[in-house]
N, C-alpha and C positions, 0 to 999 in steps of 0.2 A: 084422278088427275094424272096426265103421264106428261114426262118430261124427257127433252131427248137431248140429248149433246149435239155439238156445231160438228158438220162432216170435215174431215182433215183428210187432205190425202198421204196416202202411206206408199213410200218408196221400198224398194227390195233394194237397197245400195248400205254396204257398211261404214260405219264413221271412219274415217281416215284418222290415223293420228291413235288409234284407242289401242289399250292393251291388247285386249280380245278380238280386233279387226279381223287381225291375218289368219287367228285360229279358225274364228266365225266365218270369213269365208270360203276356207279350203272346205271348211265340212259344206255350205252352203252347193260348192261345183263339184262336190266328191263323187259325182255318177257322169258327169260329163264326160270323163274318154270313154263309159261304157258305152256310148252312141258310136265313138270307133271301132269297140272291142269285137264287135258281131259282124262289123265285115271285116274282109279277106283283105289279107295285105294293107290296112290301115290302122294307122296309130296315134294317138293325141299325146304330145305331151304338156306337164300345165308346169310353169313356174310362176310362184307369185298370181299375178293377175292376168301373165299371159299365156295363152293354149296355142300348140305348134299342130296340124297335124299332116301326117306323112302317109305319102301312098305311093305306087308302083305303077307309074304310065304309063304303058308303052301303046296303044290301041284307043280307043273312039270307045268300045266299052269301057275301058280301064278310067275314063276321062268321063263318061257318064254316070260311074260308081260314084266316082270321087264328088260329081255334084250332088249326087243322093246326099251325098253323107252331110254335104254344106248344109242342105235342106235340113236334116233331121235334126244338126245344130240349131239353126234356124227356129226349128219348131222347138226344141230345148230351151232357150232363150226366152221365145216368147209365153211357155209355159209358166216359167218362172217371175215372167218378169224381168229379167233382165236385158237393157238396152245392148243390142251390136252395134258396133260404132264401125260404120264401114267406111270409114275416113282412115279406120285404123287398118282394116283388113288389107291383106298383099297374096299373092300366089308368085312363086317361084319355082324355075323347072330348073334341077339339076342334072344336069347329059355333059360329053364330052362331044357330042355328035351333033347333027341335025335335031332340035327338040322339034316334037309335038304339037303345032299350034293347037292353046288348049288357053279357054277360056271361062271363066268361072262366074255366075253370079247369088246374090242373094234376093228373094223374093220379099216383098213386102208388101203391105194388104192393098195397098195403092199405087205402088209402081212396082221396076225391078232395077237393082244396083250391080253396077257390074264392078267384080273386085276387081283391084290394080294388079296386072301383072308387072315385075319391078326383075332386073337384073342382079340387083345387090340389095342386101339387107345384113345389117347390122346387128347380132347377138351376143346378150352377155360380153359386150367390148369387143366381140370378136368379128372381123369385118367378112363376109365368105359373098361370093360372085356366083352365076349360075354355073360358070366350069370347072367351080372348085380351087381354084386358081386364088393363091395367096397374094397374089403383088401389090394389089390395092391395101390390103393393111398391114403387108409390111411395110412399103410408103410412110 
């Protein structure tokens, strides 16, 4: 006679709220900037639950890398299991100059998402512009 349990699905997302959340997921993304660390000139940073990463434009290859790397996030993610909320995602160019038209997307099994490029984004309280230019939060 065999008996078998009802199927449940099983999320990869940590209880919010719980002691062990925040430890359990740092160790959970603890390999993630190494998908930055093997190219050139790019860097992830994580705090909390958010991942920044930084790279060096100047050129159509330099702008190509930088989409590899989206990609290999991409495929990190979905290795895991873990959802990209590309509602959340943003690309921003800092220049003092004529920037780059440089556009970014994420691939998905079904379609493809193009990230927002945004002027200003707000961190850690801190307001910063694409020219670096404080006036908006000093305001």
């Amino acid at each position: 006679m065999s008996v078998f349990s009802q199927w449940y699905t099983v999320s990869s997302r940590i209880p919010q709220g719980s002691i062990l959340g925040p430890i359990l997921f740092l160790i959970f993304i603890n390999d993630l900037p190494e998908i930055c660390a093997t190219e050139q000139d790019t860097v992830m940073y994580l705090y909390t639950d958010d991942a920044k990463v930084y790279s060096t434009v100047t050129c159509d290859s330099d702008h190509l890398h930088l989409q590899k790397v989206i990609d290999h996030i991409k495929e990190w993610c979905d290795q895991w299991l873990l959802p990209l909320h590309i509602n959340k995602c943003s690309h921003m160019s800092y220049t003092s100059r004529l920037s780059i038209d440089t556009a970014y997307h994420i691939n998905n099994t079904d379609s493809v998402s193009n990230i927002q490029k945004v002027d200003q984004i707000k961190d850690l309280g801190i307001l910063y512009d694409s020219h670096l230019n404080f006036k908006d939060h000093i305001q």
